[in-house]
C-alpha positions in Angstrom: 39.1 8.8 47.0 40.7 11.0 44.7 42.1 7.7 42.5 38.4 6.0 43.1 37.1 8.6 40.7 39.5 8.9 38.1 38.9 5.3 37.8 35.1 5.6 37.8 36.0 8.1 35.0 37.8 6.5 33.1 35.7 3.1 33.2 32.9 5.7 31.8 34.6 6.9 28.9 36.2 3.4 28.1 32.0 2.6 28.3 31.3 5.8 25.6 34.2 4.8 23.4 32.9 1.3 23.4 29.5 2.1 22.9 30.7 4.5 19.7 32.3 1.5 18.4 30.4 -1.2 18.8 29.3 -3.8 16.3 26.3 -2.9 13.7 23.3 -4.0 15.3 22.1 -7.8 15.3 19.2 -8.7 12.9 17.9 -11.9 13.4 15.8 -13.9 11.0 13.9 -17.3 11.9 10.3 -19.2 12.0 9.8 -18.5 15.9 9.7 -21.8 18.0 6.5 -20.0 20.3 5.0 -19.1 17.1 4.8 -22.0 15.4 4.0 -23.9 18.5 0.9 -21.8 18.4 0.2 -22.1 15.0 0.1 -26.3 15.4 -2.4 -26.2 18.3 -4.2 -23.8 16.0 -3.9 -26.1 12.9 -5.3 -29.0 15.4 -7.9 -26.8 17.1 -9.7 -27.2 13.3 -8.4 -30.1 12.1 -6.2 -28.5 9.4 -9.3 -26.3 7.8 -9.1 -22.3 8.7 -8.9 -19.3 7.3 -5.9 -18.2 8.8 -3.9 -21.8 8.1 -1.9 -21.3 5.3 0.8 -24.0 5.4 0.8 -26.6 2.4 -1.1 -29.3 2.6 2.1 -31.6 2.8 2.9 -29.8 6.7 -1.1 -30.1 7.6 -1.0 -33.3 7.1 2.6 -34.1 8.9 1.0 -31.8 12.0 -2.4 -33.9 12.1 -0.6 -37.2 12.1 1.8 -36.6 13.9 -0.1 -35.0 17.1 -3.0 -36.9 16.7 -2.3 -38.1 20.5 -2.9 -34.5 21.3 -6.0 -33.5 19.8 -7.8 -33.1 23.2 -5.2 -31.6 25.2 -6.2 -28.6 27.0 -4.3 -26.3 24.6 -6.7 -27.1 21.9 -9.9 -26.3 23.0 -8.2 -22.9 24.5 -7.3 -22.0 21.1 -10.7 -22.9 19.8 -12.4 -20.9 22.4 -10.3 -18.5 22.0 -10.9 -18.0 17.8 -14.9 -19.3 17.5 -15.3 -18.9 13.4 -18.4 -16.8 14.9 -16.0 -13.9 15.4 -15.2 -12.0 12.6 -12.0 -12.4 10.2 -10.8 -8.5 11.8 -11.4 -9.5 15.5 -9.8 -12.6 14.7 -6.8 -11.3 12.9 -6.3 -8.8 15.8 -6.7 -12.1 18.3 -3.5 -13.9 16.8 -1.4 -10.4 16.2 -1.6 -9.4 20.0 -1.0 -13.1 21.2 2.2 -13.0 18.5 3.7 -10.4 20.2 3.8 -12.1 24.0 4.7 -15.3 22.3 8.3 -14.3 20.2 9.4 -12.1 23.4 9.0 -14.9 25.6 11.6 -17.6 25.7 11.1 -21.3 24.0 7.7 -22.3 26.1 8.8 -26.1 26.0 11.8 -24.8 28.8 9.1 -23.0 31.0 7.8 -24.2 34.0 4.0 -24.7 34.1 4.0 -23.6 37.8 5.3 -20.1 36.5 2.4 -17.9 38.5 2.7 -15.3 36.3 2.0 -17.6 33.0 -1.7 -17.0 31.6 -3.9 -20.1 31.2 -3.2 -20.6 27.7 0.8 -19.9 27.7 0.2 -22.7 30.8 -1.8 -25.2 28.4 0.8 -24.3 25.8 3.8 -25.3 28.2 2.4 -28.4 29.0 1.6 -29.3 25.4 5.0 -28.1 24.4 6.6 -30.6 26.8 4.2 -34.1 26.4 3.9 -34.0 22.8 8.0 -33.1 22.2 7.2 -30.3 19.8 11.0 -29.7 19.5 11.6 -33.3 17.7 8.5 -31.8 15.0 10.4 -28.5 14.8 13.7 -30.0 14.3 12.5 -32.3 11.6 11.0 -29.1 9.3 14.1 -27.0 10.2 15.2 -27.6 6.7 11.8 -26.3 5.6 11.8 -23.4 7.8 15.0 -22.3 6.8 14.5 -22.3 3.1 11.2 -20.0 3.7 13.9 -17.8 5.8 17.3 -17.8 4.2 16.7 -15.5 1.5 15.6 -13.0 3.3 18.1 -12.8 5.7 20.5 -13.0 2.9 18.8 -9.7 1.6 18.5 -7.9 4.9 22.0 -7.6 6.1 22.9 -5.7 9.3 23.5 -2.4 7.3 19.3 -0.3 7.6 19.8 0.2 11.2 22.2 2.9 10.8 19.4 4.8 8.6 17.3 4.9 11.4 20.2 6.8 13.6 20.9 9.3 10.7 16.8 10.6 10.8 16.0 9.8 13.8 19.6 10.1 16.2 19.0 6.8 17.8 18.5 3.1 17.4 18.1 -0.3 18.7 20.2 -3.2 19.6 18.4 -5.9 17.9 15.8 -6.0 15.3 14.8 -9.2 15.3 12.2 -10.8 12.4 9.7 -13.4 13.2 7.9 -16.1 11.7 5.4 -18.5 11.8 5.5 -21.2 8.9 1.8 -22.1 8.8 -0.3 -19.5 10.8 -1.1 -16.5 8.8 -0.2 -13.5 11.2 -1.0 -10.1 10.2 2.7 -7.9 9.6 3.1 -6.0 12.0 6.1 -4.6 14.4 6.4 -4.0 18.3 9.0 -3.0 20.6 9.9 -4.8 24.0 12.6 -3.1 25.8 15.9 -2.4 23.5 14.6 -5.0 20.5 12.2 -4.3 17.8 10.2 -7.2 16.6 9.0 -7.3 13.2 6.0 -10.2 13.2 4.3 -12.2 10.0 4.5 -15.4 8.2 6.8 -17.0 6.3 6.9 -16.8 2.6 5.6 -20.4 1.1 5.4 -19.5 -2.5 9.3 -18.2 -3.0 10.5 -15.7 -5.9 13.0 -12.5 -5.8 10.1 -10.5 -6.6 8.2 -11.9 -3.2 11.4 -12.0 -1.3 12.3 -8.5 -1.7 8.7 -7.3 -1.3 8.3 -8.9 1.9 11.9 -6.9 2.7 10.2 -3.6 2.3 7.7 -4.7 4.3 9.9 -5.5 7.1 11.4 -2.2 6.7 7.9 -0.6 6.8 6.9 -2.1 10.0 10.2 -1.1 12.0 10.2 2.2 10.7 6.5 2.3 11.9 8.3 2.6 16.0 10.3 5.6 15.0 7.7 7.7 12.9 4.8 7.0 15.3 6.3 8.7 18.2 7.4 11.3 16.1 3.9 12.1 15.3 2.4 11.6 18.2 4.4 14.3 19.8 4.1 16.9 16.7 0.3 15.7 15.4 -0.5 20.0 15.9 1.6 20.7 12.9 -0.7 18.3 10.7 -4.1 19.7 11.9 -5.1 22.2 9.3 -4.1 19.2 6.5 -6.9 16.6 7.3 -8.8 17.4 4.6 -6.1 15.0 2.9 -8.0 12.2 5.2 -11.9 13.7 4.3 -11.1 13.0 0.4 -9.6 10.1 1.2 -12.8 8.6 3.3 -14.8 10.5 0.7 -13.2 8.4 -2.2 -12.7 4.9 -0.3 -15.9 5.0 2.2 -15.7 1.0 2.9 -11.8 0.5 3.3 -11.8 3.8 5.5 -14.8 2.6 7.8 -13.4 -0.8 8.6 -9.5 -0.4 8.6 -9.1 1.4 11.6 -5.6 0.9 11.6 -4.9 3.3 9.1 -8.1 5.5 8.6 -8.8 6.2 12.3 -7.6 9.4 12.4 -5.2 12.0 11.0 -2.3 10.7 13.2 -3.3 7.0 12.2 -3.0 8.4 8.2 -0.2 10.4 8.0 1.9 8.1 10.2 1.3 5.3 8.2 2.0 7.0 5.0 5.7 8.8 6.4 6.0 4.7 7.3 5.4 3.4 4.1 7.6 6.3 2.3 10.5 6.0 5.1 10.2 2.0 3.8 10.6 2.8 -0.1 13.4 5.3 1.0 15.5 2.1 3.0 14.6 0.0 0.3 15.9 2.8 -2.6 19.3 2.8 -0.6 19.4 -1.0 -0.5 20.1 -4.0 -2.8 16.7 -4.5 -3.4 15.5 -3.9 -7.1 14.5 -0.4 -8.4 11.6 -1.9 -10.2 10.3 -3.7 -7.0 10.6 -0.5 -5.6 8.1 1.3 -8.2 6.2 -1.1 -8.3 5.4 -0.6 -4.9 4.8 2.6 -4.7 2.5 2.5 -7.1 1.2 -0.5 -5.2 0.8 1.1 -1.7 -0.5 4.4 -3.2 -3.1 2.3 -4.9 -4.5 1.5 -1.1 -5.3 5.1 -0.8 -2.2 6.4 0.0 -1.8 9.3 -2.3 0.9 11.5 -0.6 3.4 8.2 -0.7 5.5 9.6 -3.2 5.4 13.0 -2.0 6.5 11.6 1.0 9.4 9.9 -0.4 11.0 12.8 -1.9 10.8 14.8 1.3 13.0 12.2 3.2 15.4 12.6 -0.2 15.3 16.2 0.6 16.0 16.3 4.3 19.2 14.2 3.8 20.0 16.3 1.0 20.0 19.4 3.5 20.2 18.3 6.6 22.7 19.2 9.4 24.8 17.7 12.1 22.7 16.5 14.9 19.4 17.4 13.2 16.5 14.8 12.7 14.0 14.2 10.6 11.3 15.5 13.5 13.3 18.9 13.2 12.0 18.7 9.3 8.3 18.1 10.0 7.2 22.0 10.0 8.8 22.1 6.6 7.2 18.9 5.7 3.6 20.2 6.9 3.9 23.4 4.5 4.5 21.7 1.7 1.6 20.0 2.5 -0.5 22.9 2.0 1.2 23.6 -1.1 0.9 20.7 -2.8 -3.5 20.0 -2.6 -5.9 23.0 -0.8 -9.2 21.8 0.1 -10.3 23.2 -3.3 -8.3 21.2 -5.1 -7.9 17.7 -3.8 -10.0 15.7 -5.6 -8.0 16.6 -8.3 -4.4 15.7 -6.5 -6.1 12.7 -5.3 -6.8 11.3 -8.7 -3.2 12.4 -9.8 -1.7 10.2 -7.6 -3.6 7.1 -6.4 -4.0 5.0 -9.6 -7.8 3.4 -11.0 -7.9 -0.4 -9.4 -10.3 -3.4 -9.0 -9.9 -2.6 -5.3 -11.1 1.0 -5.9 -14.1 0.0 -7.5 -15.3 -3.2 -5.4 -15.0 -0.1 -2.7 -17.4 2.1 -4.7 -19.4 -1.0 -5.5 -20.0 -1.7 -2.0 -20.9 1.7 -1.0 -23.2 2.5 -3.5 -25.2 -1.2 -3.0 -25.5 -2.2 -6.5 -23.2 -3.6 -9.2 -24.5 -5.0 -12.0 -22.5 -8.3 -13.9 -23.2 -7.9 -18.0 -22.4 -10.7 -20.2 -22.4 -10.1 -24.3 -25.0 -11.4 -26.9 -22.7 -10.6 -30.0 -21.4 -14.0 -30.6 -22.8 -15.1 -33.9 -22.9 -18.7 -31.6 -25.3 -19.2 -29.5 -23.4 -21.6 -27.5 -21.3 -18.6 -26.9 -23.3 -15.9 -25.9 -24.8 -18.7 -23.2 -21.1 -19.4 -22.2 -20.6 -16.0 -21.3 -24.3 -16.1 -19.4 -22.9 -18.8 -17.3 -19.6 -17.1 -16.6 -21.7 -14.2 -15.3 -24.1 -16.2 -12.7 -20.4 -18.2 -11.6 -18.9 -14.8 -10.7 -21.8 -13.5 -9.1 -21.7 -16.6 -6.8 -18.2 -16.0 -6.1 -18.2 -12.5 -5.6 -21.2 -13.1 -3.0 -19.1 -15.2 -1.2 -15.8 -13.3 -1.1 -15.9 -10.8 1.4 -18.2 -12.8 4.1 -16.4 -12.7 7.6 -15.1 -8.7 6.6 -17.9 -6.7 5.8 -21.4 -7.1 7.2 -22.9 -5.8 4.4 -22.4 -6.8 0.6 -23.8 -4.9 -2.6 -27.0 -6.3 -4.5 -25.6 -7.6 -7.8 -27.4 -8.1 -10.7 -27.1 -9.5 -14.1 -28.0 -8.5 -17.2 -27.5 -9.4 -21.1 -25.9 -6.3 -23.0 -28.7 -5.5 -25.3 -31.1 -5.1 -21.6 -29.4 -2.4 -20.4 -30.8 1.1 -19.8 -29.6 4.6 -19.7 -29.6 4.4 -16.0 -27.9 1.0 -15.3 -25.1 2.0 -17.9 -24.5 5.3 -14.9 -24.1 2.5 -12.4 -20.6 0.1 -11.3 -20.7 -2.7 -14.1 -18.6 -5.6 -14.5 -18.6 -6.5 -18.3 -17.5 -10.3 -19.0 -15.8 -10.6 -22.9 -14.3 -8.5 -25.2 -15.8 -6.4 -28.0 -16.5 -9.2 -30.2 -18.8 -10.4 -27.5 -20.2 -7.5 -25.9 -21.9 -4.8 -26.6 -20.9 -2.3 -24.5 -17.2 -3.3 -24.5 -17.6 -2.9 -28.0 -18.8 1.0 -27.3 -15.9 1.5 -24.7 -13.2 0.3 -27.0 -11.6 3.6 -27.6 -11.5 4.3 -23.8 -9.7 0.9 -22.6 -6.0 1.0 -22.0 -5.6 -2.6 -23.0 -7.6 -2.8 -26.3 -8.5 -5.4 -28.2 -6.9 -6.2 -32.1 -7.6 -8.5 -34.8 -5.0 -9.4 -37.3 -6.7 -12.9 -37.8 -6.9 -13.8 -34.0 -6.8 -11.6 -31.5 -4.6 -9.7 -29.8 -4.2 -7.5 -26.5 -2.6 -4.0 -27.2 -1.6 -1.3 -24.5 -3.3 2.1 -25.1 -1.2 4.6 -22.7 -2.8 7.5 -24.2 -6.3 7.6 -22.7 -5.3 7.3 -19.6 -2.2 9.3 -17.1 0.7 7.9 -15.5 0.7 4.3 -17.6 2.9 2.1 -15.9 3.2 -1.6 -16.6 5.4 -4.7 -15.3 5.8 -8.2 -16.0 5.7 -10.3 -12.7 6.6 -13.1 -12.4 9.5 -15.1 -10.2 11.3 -12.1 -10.7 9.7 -8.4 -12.0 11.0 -6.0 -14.2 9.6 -2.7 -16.0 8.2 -2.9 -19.3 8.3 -0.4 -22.2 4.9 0.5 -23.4 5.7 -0.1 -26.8 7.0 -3.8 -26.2 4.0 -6.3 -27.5 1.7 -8.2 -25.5 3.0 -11.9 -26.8 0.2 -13.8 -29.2 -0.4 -17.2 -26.7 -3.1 -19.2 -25.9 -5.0 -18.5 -23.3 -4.6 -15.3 -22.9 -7.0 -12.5 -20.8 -7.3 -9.3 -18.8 -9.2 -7.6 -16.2 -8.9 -4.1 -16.3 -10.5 -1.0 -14.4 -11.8 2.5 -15.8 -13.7 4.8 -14.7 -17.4 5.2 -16.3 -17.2 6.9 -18.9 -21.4 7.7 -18.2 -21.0 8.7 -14.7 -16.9 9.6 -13.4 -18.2 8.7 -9.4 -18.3 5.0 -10.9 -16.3 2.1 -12.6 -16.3 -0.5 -14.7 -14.5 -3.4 -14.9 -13.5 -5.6 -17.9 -13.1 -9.1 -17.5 -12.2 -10.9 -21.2 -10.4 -12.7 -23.2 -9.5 -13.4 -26.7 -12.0 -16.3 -26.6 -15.2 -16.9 -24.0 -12.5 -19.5 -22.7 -9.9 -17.6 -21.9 -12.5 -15.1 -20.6 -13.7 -17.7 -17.9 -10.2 -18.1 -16.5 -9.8 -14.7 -16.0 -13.3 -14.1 -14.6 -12.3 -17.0 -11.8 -9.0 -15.2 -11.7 -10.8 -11.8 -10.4 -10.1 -10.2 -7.3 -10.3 -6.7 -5.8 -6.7 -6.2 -5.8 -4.9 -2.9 -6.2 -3.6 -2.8 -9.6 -5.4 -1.0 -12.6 -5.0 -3.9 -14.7 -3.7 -7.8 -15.1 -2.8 -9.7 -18.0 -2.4 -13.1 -17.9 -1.4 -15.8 -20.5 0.6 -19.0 -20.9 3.5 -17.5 -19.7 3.1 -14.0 -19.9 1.9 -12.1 -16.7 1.5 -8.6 -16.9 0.6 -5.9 -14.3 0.2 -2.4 -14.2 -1.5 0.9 -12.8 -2.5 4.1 -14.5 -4.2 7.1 -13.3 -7.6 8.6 -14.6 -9.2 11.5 -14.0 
């Protein structure tokens, strides 16, 4: 008995000792067989036309021809029931996430048994669609595909951020695996099925460093998201006298706030996913990934109303700074929450808010759609009539589109209106306006031309110039297959075409914006005006070969 223990002992600490000094954790990288399986039935189920298909054309095709024998299996009209295009893009996108999750856990469904009792009916119809139409001979002939889309990312990720997660939190998993659908546009997103985390999405088609290591940080953002959430959840009391943090956010992005429940639901929901998103920058800071992706994304993910990002950021630089053995980063959070209180009161947090979460498109589309009215102006001040009618046009094309854009996400949309310059009155100039053409065209970019921080020159043509000073925080970027910080005194190249959209706040009524779509002729101005989106950056330029982005803050 005596030498029965002594072994059992010893087989325990050989066990800890092994354990201590086993390998770095696996990370796996690949377009997930299930997923993609999936995603094909899905391309099928809507004959290559859908929202959420975002393969190229070229792999639509080689899917349609190639299981054309299949288009009325049972798999398809399950997935078409399953996702009518009378259900909204949100319940939609939540559809394919939660299926994504049971389908990379599960192994290859081709090897399954269709008898399995404990299969659903549509991982059954999938099975049997799996096995008749020999997916695995289509998968095998785009594995060269798949793995370019992949490859450079695994190259990037390495087996080393793991071990970060141990040093704030004391623990981690054994495998972290990363999973991909080629064609199906997933949203990101992480979960955790016994000792592996899963972090879920869709493969990059349009490859670049700059997207690559993006696309890292966001991996690093969803797997930090299964150690911070817990962390909250069990410590949320410390963080209840800050919500007024959440109020100004609401307060300042009422449309964003009421439909993306993921993030604006509550105060847990809002301060986990900003300690997820700063936890994210702080993995990438300490990887090989580039310092000026890294601003550039902070400044990015702050623009989506995430103003205590940075703050964020330097607290996890301060609890390595001081932490001590055995101590996590849950050990930190009362320190965390005071500084909280410190850095914005609810007397002051407008003003913090505005400090940190830079002017955007996306800020004012919000506002836009909140208030019910935006109101399109085109210019009359070409001395060519042609011109000024040019720029008319332009204005009813943009209306059209912007009418159209958001259908499927929000139920309601803002009346827009459009006027000619010289029409407007004291009240419409209080409202959101989108101005189309510069100064030389319109009137009232003509009147704001001291106020825009990309101003317009002429030295015989025109030029775009960068005007830091009326505005905070001016930070700009070219992007492009690769993205590196600019100096502000570095000159916007002369080339043809050349435009910008750009965002300030009115100068007739601070609650509002406007937006500035031009260019240095009404032709360039039309490309850029079927350029516009609502995205988060305070401004773009685009020319030739020059594209420029960048934020600023306004107050």
């Amino acid at each position: 008995m005596h030498k029965t223990v002594l072994i059992l002992v010893g087989l325990i600490l050989l066990s800890q000792l092994t354990y201590g000094m086993q390998e770095k954790p696996e990370v796996i990288v690949e377009i997930n067989p299930n997923l993609e399986l999936f995603a094909v039935v899905y391309i099928l189920a809507f004959n290559g036309s859908d929202y959420f298909i975002i393969a190229p054309q070229s792999y639509v095709k080689d899917v349609l021809t190639y299981f054309a024998p299949y288009r009325e299996h049972e798999a398809v009209y399950l997935i078409r029931e399953a996702f009518p295009r009378d259900l909204s893009l949100y319940v939609r996108d939540d559809s394919i996430m939660s299926w994504s999750n049971q389908l990379s856990s599960l192994p290859y469904l081709g090897n399954e048994s269709e008898d399995d009792p404990l299969l659903s009916d549509m991982l059954r119809a999938l099975v049997s669609f799996a096995k008749e139409s020999n997916f695995m001979k289509f998968y095998n002939a785009h594995r060269e595909e798949y793995e370019k889309a992949v490859s450079p990312l695994r190259e990037l990720f390495g087996n080393e951020f793991p071990e970060k997660f141990r040093e704030f939190f004391g623990y981690i998993y054994e495998n972290y695996r990363i999973e991909f659908s080629y064609s199906l546009k997933i949203h990101p997103h992480s979960w955790r099925r016994y000792d592996t985390l899963y972090y879920i999405g869709t493969a990059l088609q349009n490859l670049n460093n700059f997207s690559i290591q993006f696309q890292a940080i966001t991996a690093f953002h969803e797997f930090s998201h299964q150690f911070i959430n817990p962390v909250m959840q069990r410590n949320l009391k410390l963080f209840e006298n800050v919500s007024y943090y959440l109020s100004e956010a609401k307060n300042e992005f009422p449309i964003l706030t009421t439909y993306d429940m993921y993030h604006f639901s509550s105060e847990y929901a809002y301060f986990a996913e900003t300690l997820t998103e700063a936890f994210a920058v702080y993995l990438a800071m300490n990887s090989n990934i580039s310092p000026a992706v890294v601003k550039y994304r902070v400044l990015w993910y702050s623009s989506w109303n995430f103003p205590l990002l940075e703050d964020f950021v330097k607290e996890y630089e301060n609890f390595e700074k001081i932490k001590k053995p055995n101590e996590t980063f849950e050990d930190y959070l009362p320190t965390l929450a005071e500084h909280m209180h410190k850095w914005a009161t609810p007397g002051n947090i407008t003003d913090y808010f505005k400090q940190k979460v830079p002017v955007t498109s996306k800020w004012a589309v919000d506002r836009a759609y909140y208030m019910g009215k935006i109101i399109i102006v085109y210019g009359t001040q070409n001395p060519l009539r042609e011109g000024n009618e040019y720029d008319k046009e332009t204005a009813f094309e943009l209306k059209d589109t912007l009418e159209k854009r958001f259908k499927g996400f929000y139920p309601q949309k803002p009346t827009i209106l459009i006027k000619a310059d010289t029409n407007l009155t004291d009240e419409d100039l209080k409202q959101n306006l989108l101005l189309i053409g510069g100064p030389a065209a319109n009137k009232i970019t003509e009147k704001l031309a001291s106020k825009l921080p990309i101003s317009f020159i002429f030295n015989e043509t025109w030029r775009l110039r960068r005007a830091p000073v009326v505005v905070n925080k001016f930070e700009a970027f070219f992007v492009r297959d690769s993205i590196k910080e600019l100096s502000l005194n570095e000159e916007i190249p002369e080339e043809y075409p050349l435009g910008v959209i750009e965002v300030i706040r009115n100068p007739w009524n601070g609650e509002n914006f406007i937006i500035l779509i031009a260019g240095i002729d009404r032709y360039s101005t039309r490309k850029m005006a079927r350029k516009f989106y609502n995205v988060p950056s305070s401004y773009v330029i685009i020319g030739k070969t020059h594209h420029e982005i960048g934020f600023y803050m306004q107050r």
